[in-house]
C-alpha positions in Angstrom: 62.0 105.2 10.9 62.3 101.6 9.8 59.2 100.3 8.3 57.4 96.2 10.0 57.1 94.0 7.9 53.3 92.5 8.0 52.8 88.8 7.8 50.3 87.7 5.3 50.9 83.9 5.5 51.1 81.1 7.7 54.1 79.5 8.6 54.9 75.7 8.1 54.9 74.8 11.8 51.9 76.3 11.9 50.1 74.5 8.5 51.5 71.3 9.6 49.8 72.1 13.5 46.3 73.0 12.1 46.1 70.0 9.8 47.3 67.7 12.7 43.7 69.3 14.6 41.8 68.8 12.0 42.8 65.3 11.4 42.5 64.0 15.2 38.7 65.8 15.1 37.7 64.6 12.0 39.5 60.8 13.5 37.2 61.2 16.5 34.2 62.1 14.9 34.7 58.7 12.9 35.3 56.7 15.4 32.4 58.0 17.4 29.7 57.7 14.4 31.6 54.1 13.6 30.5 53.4 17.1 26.9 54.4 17.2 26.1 53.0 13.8 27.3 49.6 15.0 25.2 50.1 18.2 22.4 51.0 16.3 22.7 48.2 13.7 23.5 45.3 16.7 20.3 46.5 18.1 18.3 46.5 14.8 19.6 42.8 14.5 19.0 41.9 17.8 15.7 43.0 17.8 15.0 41.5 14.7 16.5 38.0 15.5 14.2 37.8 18.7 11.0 38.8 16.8 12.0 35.8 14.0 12.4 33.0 16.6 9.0 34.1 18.5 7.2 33.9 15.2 8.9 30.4 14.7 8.0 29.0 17.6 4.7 30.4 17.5 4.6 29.4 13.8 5.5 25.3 15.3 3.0 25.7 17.5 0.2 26.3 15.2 1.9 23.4 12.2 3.8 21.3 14.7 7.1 22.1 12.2 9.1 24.7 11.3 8.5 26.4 7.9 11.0 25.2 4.8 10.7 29.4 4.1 10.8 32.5 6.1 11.1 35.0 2.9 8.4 33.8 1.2 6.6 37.3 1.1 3.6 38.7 1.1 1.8 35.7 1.0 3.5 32.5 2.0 2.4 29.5 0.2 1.6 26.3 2.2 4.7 25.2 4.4 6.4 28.6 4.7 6.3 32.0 6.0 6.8 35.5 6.0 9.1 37.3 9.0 9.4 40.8 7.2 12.7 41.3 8.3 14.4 45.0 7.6 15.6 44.2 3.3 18.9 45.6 4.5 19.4 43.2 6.4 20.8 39.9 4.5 19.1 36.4 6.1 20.1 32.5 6.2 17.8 30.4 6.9 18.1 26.6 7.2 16.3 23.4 8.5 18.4 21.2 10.8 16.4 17.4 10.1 17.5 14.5 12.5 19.0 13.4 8.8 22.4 15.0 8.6 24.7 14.8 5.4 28.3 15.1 6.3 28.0 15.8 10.2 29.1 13.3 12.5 26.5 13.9 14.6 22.2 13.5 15.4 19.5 15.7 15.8 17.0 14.2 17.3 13.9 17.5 17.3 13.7 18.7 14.0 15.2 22.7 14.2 16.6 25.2 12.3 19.3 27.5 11.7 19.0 31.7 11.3 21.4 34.3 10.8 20.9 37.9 10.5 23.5 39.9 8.9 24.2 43.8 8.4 27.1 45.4 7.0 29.0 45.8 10.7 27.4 42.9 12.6 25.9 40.0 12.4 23.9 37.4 14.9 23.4 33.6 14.2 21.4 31.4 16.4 19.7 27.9 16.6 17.9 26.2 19.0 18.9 22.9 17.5 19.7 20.2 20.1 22.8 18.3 18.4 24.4 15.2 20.0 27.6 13.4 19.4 26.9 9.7 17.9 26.1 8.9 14.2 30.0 7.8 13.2 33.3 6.6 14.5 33.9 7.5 18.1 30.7 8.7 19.9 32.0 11.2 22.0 31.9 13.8 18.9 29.3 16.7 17.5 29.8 18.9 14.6 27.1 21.5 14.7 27.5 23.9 12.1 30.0 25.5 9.4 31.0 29.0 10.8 33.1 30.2 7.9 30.7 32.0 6.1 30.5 34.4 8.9 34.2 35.1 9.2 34.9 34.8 5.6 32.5 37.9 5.4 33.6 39.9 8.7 37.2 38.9 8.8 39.9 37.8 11.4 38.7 39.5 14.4 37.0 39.0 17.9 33.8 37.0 18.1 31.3 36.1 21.0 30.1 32.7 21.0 27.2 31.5 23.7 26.0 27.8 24.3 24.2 25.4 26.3 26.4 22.1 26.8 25.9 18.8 28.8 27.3 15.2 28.3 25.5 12.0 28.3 27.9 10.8 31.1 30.2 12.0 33.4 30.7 9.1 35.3 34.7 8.8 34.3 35.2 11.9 32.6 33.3 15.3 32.2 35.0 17.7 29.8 33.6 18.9 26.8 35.8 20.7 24.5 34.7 23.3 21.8 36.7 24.3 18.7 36.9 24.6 14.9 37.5 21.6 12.9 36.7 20.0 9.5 38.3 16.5 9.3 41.7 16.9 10.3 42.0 20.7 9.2 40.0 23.6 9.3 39.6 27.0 7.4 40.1 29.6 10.4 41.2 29.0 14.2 41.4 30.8 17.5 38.3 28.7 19.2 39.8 26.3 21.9 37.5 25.6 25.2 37.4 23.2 27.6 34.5 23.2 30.2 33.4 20.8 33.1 30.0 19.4 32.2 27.5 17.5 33.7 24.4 15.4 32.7 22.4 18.6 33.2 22.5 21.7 30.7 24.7 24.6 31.7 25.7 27.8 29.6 28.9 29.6 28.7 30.0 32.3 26.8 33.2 32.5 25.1 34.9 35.4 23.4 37.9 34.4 20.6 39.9 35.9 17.9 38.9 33.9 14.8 42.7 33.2 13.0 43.9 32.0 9.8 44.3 28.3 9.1 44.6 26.2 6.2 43.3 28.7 3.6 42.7 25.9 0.6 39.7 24.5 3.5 36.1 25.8 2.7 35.0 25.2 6.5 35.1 26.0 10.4 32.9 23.9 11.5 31.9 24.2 15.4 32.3 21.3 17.0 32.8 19.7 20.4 34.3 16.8 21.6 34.4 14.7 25.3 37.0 11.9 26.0 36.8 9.1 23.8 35.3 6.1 24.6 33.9 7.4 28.0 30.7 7.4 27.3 31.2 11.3 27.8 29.0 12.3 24.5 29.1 15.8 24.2 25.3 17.7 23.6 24.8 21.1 22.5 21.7 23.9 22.1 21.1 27.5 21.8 23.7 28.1 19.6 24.9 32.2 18.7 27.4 33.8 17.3 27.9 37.3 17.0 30.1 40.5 17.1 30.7 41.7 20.5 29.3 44.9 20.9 
């Protein structure tokens, strides 16, 4: 009677199948927790970022300015102020004076800048109202420098909402938003034109920040009507985040 042979291994086709399994579960269950830890840290930030600008404004409204400080815990000396943000969170804070050094442009509110930035996601926003004006043709803004926030979260989609007018429309009424810093500019990828009028309106524009002259230290956001028009482009509400 012949004698069977029992297997005691596994095969190759068979190794090579289980570890194929293994890796598309373990690739799922990365993707899914990438997921939910960027929800969970957008809405940390997001919930954060709207607590800080109600404690500015509140804090304006009690000191008619807002502070030079919003870190300066637990007790803030005279002028600033204390917003307790989560410490694993990294914060920018700025003043925007009507004084600007190095924008062609005016402020004429006092405001501020504020970025709040976790390892996945990050939102930026000010309420600074910033008109075209200060130098050479008057139908030009630069609002602020947005390569910080790339160079730290890379060449990839961004979301970037805005409230936009011009001064006149009477001849022409297109305002045009991109990157810029003198004739070059450090990233790309943000080019739109929209129809404005004398009154504010919002848009919100989704773009794929690209690579552009790499020996340039800035993007700065600006905007641009048609020249000599009297088409004087004015933005507000400013933010600039990752879409979620």
């Amino acid at each position: 009677m012949p004698i069977s042979k029992r297997r005691t291994g596994f095969t190759i086709v068979e190794v090579v199948v289980v570890i194929a399994i293994i890796s598309f579960i373990a690739t799922v269950i990365y993707i899914s927790y990438t997921s939910t830890a960027r929800r969970a840290e957008n809405s940390a930030i997001s919930n954060s970022i709207q607590s800080a600008k109600e404690k500015l404004e509140l804090y304006k409204i009690e000191t008619g300015q807002y502070p030079d400080s919003v870190a300066d815990c637990p007790t803030p000396a005279a002028n600033n102020t204390c917003l307790n943000i989560d410490p694993k969170f990294d914060v920018l804070y700025n003043l925007m004076p009507t004084s600007r050094s190095g924008y062609a442009s005016r402020i004429p509110i006092p405001s501020y800048e504020l970025a709040i930035m976790g390892n996945r996601s990050f939102i930026y926003f000010s309420p600074a109202i910033v008109e075209g004006g200060t130098s050479g043709t008057s139908e030009f803004l630069q609002y602020t420098d947005f390569a910080p926030y790339i160079d730290r979260y890379g060449l990839r989609k961004y979301l970037l909402s805005v409230d936009y007018m011009s001064k006149n429309t009477s001849s022409a009424s297109n305002i045009n938003l991109y990157f810029q810093n003198g004739s070059t500019t450090r990233y790309g990828g943000l080019s739109k034109s929209q129809a404005a009028a004398t009154t504010w309106r919002s848009t919100t524009v989704e773009f794929t920040a690209t690579s552009g002259n790499t020996a340039d230290t800035q993007a700065i956001f600006a905007a641009y009507g048609t020249y000599s028009t009297g088409n004087v482009p004015v933005l507000r509400n400013v933010e600039l985040t990752i879409p979620r």
